[in-house]
C-alpha positions, 0 to 999 in steps of 0.5 A: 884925588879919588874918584868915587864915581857916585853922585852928579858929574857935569859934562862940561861944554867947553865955551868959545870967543867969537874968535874961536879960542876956548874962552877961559873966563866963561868955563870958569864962571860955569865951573864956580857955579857947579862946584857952588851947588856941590857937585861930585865931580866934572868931566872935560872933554866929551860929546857936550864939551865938543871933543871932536872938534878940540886940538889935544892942546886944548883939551890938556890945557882945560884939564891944568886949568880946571885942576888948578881951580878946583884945587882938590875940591872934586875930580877932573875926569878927561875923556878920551875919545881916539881913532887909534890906540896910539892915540888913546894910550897918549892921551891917557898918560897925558892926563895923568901928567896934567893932573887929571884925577880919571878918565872916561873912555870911548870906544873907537872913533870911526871905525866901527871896531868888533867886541876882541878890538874893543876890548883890546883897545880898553886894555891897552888904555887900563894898562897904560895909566893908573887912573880910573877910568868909566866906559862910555857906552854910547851904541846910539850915538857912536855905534858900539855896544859895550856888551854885558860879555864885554863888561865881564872880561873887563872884571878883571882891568881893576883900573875900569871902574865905572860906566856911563851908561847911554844905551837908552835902555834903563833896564841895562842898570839892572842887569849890570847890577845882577850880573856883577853886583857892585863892580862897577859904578853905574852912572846915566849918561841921557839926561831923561832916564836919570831919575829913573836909572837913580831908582833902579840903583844908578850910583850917578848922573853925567849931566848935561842941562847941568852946565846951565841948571846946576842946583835943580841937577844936584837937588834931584840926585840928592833927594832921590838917594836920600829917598825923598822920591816926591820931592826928587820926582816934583823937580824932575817933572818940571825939568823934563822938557829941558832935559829933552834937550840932550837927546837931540843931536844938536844938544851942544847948540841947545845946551849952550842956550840955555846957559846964555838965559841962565848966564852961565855961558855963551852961545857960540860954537865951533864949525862945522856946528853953526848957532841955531837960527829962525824957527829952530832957535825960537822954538828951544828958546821958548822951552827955556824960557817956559821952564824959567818962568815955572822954575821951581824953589828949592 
């Protein structure tokens, strides 16, 4: 299936049993409900879904699963986040094998690699596969930037289509758009400059609080592209103090409890990620909470 790369694509946590598999049933109830408020597509696999903790047969398996219950519906975007190219070109083509429609791609993982290894290890990734494929730039998280110079050397992989862009740095959808115009798609990957990345010409949103708030998520996109900037603000204005939840670094714990109280998930993780406790859990659960009771009607 196509890949547009425009409008909302959830990044989708992957949830467990108490016994640590992936339960299966709980992704599929979170993927009947983002698929219901109309999302554009979802990716598996990435900083929310716990890469880092995933084997490769569970993330291959999440993709035949969710392919086959999307059933062409939307894309399945894989992400794929490698310590070496070997690996990464792997993946790649095992993506494409198990039916995936594009892959988002990270730099290297661990070893912090300079801009001719990064760009190296892109292209092997491009010429592997012919799946589309969105950049992940994310220096804060994982220490690579991925440059404009960078970005114009890729012009010229057609299969590197889009970017997630996560530097925190909203002026960045500017000079992507100055510098090479429609290229590439442009979609927020930091829940709390969505909306203003939409103003500035974004084409789309990688999601976090939508696994636990799909319709509030596609409604703010919807309206901002339609230019129904008050309705679009209104509804953002009331989410932002649960979208701040994706910027902390234990937004997967965070996330996920929030789906416990919109019954779209559950709370448990995989270690070394422990539940929240104590304080901490009272504190992000009376968030929730406080954002439920005011939740708005769209």
């Amino acid at each position: 299936m196509q890949v547009s790369w425009q409008g909302v694509y959830p990044a989708l946590t992957t949830p467990f049993t108490a016994d640590d598999r992936i339960d299966f049933a709980a992704f599929e109830q979170n993927l009947k409900a983002q698929l219901d408020a109309g999302v554009d597509g979802v990716i598996l696999g990435g900083t929310l879904g716990e890469a880092s903790s995933l084997l490769n047969e569970e993330k291959y398996d999440l993709v035949r699963f969710t392919v086959d219950r999307v059933e062409g519906r939307v894309p399945v975007v894989m992400n794929i986040a490698e310590q070496t190219t070997r690996a990464a070109v792997a993946a790649a083509q095992a993506a494409h094998i198990f039916g995936a429609s594009g892959l988002m791609l990270l730099p290297p993982m661990r070893y912090k690699a300079d801009d001719r290894e990064t760009l190296e290890y892109f292209r092997a990734v491009a010429e592997s596969s012919s799946l589309p494929i969105m950049i992940y730039n994310n220096p804060v998280d994982y220490k690579i930037l991925v440059t404009l110079d960078m970005f114009d050397a890729m012009t010229e992989w057609p299969t590197i289509q889009a970017v997630k862009e996560s530097t925190h740095d909203v002026s960045n959808v500017t000079r992507m758009i100055n510098r090479f115009g429609q290229r590439f798609k442009i979609l927020c990957g930091v829940d709390t400059l969505a909306l203003e990345s939409l103003f500035m010409g974004a084409d789309g949103w990688v999601a976090g609080l939508v696994d636990a708030f799909p319709k509030e998520t596609v409604a703010i996109y919807r309206h901002a592209k339609a230019g129904r900037h008050a309705e679009a603000l209104a509804i953002y204005r009331w989410f932002l103090p649960l979208l701040e939840l994706d910027i902390h670094p234990k937004l997967v714990q965070y996330i996920k409890l929030a789906q416990v109280a919109t019954e779209l998930g559950s709370a448990h993780v995989r270690a070394p990620r422990l539940p929240l406790e104590g304080e901490e859990y009272a504190t992000v659960w009376a968030t929730i909470q406080e954002a439920l009771a005011k939740r708005p009607k769209l």
